[in-house]
C-alpha positions, 0 to 999 in steps of 0.5 A: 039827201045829206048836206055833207058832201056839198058843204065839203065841195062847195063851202071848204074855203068857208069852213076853213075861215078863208072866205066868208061865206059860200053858197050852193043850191041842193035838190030838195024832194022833202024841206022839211027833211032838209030844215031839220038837217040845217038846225042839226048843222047849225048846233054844230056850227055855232060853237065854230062861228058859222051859220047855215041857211035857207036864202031861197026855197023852190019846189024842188031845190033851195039855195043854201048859205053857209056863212062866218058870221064874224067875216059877214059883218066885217065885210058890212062895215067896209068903207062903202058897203053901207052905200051900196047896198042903200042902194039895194034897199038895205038899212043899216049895217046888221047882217041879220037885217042884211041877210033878211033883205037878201033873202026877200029880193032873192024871192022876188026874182029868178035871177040873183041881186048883182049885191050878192056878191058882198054877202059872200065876200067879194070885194066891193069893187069887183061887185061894182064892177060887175054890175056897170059892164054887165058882167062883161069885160072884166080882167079875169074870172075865177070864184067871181068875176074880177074887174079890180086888182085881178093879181090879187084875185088870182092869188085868192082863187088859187087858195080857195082852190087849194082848200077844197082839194085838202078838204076834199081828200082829207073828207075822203080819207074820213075826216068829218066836216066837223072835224075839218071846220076851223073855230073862230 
């Protein structure tokens, strides 16, 4: 199993400094196989600004986060973060302790936090939102679901899907994830 494709189609919009992190899960028949393709990607990554990570390991799938590190922890210092996600059992405004509790109540349950939605750049209203009205109701939906400024959100989803299909047909003509992944 080779990381590439899925890095392309799901975390393009990341790649290209537009959001700060992406997320998708991966079958998995050998983790060790799939930790050692991470460090690779992580080599690589550095230099760029971006990080890949394991957030939740199954028997046969794990859930991957590709993340600017930059981007997360601008996100962390937002007016109103910190107090949210107090609420959460987060301490402080590290993203590596940030992403530590992330990683811990993601193996306590099946089901995601609702506070995932900071840690990929959501904007902490339509997070909110989300969790009052129980993921119903909101104004429109697209990379998440929007219950604030959905013009604004609408705008964003259109970029992040304008991306993908650049980043996919340039991968396609042989560009490399490397060669398409914008340093920061």
């Amino acid at each position: 199993m080779s990381l590439e494709k899925y890095l392309i189609e799901h975390c393009a919009p990341t790649l290209a400094s537009l959001k700060t992190a992406s997320m998708f899960c991966v079958p998995v028949t050998d983790h060790q196989e799939l930790e050692t393709q991470i460090q690779i990607w992580n080599k690589h990554f550095h230099k760029k600004g971006l990080f890949i990570q394991v957030l939740r390991r199954r028997k046969t799938n794990a859930l991957i986060y590709v993340c600017r590190s930059s981007h997360l922890q601008s996100d962390l210092q937002r007016p109103g973060v910190a107090e949210f996600l107090t609420e959460f059992g987060y301490s402080g405004l590290d993203a590596k302790d940030s992403l530590s509790r992330l990683k811990s109540r993601l193996e306590q349950s099946d089901s995601f936090p609702h506070e995932i939605g900071v840690f990929l750049g959501y904007p902490l209203d339509d997070v909110i939102g989300f969790i009052q009205h129980g993921g119903k109701n909101c104004a429109c939906t697209g990379c998440w679901k929007v219950y604030c400024n959905p013009c604004e959100a609408v705008k964003t989803f259109e970029r992040y899907r304008k991306c993908r299909r650049i980043y996919t047909r340039l991968w396609n003509q042989g560009r490399s994830v490397l060669q398409l992944t914008v340093a920061a």
